[in-house]
N, C-alpha and C positions, 0 to 999 in steps of 0.2 A: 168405327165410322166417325163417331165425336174426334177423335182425336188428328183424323185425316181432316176433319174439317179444320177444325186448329190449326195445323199446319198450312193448309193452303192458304187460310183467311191471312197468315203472317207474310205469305211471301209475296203476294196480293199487294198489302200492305208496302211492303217492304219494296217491291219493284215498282210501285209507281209512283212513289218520294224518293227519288234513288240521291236528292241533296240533304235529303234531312238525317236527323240523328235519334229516328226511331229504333228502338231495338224492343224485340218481343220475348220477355222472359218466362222463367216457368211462374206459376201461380204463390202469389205472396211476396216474388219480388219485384224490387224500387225500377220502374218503368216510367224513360222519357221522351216525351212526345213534343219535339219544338222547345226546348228547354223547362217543359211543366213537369214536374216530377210526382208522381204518387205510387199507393203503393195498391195491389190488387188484390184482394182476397180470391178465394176459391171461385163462390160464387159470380162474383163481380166478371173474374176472369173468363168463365167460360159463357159467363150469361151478353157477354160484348164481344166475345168472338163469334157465339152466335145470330147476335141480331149483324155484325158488319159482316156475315157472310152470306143470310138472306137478305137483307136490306139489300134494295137496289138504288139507293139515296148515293147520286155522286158526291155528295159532299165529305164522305164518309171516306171515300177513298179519295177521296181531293185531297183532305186536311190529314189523311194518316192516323185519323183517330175515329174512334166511334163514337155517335152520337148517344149522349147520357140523355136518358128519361129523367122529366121535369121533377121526380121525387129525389132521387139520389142527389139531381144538382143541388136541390134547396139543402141536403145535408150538406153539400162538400160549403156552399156558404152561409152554412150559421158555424161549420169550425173556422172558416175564415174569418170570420166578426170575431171568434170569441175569442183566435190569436191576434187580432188586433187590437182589443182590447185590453190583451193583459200587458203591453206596456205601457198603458193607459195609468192601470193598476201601480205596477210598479214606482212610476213616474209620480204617483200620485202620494204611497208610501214614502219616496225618497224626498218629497218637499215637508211631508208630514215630519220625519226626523230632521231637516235642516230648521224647520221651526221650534221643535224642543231642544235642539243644539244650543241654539241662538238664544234662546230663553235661558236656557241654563246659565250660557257664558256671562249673559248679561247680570243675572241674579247672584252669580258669583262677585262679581264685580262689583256689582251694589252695595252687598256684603259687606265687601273688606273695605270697601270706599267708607262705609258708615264706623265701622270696626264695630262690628254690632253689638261682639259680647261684652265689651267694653262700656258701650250706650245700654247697655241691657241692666250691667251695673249703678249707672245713672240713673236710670227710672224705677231700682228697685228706690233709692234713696228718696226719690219724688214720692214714690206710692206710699212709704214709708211716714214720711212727712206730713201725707194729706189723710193718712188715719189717724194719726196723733191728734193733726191739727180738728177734724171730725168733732169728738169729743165721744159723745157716747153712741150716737147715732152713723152710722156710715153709708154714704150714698154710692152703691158699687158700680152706678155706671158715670157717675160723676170723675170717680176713680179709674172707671175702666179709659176714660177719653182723658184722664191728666195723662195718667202715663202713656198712651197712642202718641199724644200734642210731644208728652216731653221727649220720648224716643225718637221722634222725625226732625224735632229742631239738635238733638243730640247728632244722629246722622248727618244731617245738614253741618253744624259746627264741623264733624270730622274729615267730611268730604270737600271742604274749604280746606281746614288744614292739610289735606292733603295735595291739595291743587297748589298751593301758595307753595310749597315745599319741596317738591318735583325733583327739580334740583337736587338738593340735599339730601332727599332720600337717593337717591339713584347713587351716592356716594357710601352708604351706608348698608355693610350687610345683611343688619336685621329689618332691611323697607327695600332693599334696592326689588323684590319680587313684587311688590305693592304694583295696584292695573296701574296707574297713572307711568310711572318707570320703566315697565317692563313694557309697554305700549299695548297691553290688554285692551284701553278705554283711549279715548281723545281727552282733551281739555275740556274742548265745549259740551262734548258729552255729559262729562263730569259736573261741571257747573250749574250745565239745566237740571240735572239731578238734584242738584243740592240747594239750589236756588226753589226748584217746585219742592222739593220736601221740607223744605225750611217753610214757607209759607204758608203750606197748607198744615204743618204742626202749629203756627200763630194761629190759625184761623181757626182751628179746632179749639185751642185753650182759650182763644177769647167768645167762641161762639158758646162753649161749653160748661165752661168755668166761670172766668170774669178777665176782666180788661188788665187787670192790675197783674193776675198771672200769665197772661199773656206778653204783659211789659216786660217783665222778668227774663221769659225765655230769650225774645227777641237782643235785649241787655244779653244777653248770658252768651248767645249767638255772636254777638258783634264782638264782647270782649274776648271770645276766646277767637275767632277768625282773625279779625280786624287788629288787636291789639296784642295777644300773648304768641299767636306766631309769628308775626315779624317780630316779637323783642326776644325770641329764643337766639336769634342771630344778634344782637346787640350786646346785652346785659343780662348778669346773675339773676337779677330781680324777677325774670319771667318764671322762676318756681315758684312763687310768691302772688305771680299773678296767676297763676294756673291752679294754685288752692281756691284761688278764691270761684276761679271757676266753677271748679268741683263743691264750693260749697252751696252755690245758689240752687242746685235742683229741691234738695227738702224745702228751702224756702217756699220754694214756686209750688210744690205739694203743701204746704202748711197754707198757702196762701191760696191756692186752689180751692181749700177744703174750709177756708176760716172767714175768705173777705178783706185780712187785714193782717200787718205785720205786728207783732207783740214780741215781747220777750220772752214769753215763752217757745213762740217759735225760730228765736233765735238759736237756742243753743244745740241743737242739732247740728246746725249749718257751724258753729263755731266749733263742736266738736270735732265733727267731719274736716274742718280745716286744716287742725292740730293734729290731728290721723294722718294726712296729707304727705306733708313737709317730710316726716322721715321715710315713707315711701318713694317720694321724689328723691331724696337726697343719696339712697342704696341703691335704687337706679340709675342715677345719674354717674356713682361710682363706679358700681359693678360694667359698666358701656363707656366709658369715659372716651376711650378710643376712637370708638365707633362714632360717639359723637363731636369729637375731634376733628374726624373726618366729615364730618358730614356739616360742618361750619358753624356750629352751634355754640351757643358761650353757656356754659352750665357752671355750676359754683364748685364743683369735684374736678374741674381743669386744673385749677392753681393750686391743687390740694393732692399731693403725690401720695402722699401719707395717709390722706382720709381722716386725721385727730381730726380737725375741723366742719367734715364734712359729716360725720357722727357726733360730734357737741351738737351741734344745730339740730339733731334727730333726736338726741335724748332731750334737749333743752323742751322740744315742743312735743315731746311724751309726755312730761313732765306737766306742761299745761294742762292734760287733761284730766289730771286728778282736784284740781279745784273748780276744772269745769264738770265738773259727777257732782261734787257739792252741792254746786250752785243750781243743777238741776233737778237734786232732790227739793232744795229747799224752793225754789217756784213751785214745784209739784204739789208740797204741803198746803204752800198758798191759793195754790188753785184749787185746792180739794176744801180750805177751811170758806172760801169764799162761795163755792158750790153749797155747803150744807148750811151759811148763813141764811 
């Protein structure tokens, strides 16, 4: 009896939309009604053949479809909100990862632009300096912001020399990957980088420390940007200016941590100098090529042989055995003048 009704309720159906593209499946299958697709359960199935074959609702067989009770529909649209929302979702995870992309790339960039581990070696030699310079007491957050102040004017310094040098590197295998060359970063990107982190490292050592260590970095800033990278392209003497670069950080910690330049706190920074030079110079031989290429006038150019380019490495090895003297015997002095 049920299933005769079934069948008649379909051809019902079916003859009096004879344009449309309803079709009446068995129960469970994908059924469309006007291009609306869903799918039928059991119940669903017979519980709508039965109400459009007692219903006497012409709309019912107007429209070729049965009329759903106000329960079912409120189901079929909360699954409709919630497939609407899940590209919602989606969309929302997919800006979430282009945000930590973009962060990453950038922080990468930052990185190499600073040469961090580089700079990281710099501020061991600050922090180093402003314990010495201490004496017996040490202020560790005094210490903590020398080295913050020196690391960011250090990044700064490297991130200039890199801007300044673009060029050059992009001729050289060991930078041509460097962001600035390989078009990781822009210029200006670069510069506001280096410019705000340069500033805000002043601002720290003179808010934090003193004015005088703050001079220092700023000096240290200019000479190594401003001065020793355009004279890499010029003349030999830019290794000579680059020691001295590298020697002002202990100062700027000694000076940090004391108020004032002495000679005690010189030989650090003198030591460090003399350390310098032959590292520069086995650099400069072992890349010569490279830096050939890359436009630079290093003193291991005119030096095929390298005899001269290692006299100048032992000569300022050599210096550092009267500078160890010298720095025991201030050391005594400083200790007979403490327990006077």
């Amino acid at each position: 009896m049920l299933r005769n009704s079934v069948s008649f309720s379909s051809k019902v159906l079916t003859s009096s939309n004879p344009n449309s593209k309803s079709t009446f499946l068995f129960p469970g299958i994908s059924t469309t009604y006007y291009g609306i697709e869903r799918s039928l359960s059991h119940s669903q199935f017979y519980s709508t053949t039965a109400t459009s074959s007692s219903s006497s609702s012409p709309d019912s067989l107007k429209l070729g479809f049965p009329k759903l009770d106000p329960v079912r529909s409120s189901g079929f649209a909360s699954s409709a909100a919630a497939i609407d929302a899940s590209p919602l979702a989606a969309a929302s995870v997919s800006r979430a990862r282009d945000v930590v992309d973009l962060a990453r790339h950038y922080g990468r960039c930052y990185w190499e632009l600073s040469k961090a581990r580089l700079s990281m070696l710099v501020v061991a030699t600050s922090g180093t300096g402003y314990v010495i310079g201490s004496g017996n007491a040490i202020d560790y957050v005094g210490l903590c912001c020398t080295c913050a102040g020196t690391m960011m004017v250090a990044a700064s310094a490297n991130s200039l020399n890199q801007v300044f040098e673009i060029n050059n590197d992009a001729k050289m295998k060991r930078t041509r990957q460097r962001p600035l060359p390989s078009g990781r970063i822009t210029v200006p990107h670069a510069v506001s980088w280096a410019s705000s982190v340069g500033a805000a490292g002043t601002a720290l050592l003179a808010c934090e420390a003193n004015m005088l260590a703050a001079g220092l970095a700023a000096s240290n800033l200019f000479l190594y940007a401003f001065v020793y990278t355009p004279l890499k392209q010029i003349h030999p003497v830019n290794t000579w200016v680059g020691a001295v670069v590298g020697a002002i950080p202990p100062l700027l910690g000694w000076v940090a941590a004391s108020g004032q330049v002495t000679l005690n706190g010189m030989i650090l920074p003198a030591a460090l100098y003399f350390w310098q030079i032959p590292h520069f110079m086995a650099l400069a031989y072992l890349c010569r090529d490279d830096y050939a290429a890359g436009g630079f006038r290093m003193f291991s150019l005119a030096d095929a042989s390298g005899r001269r380019t290692a006299l100048v490495a032992l000569r300022n090895c050599l210096y550092l055995i009267p500078l160890g003297y010298l720095a025991y015997d201030c050391e005594s002095l400083s200790l007979e003048i403490v327990h006077a």
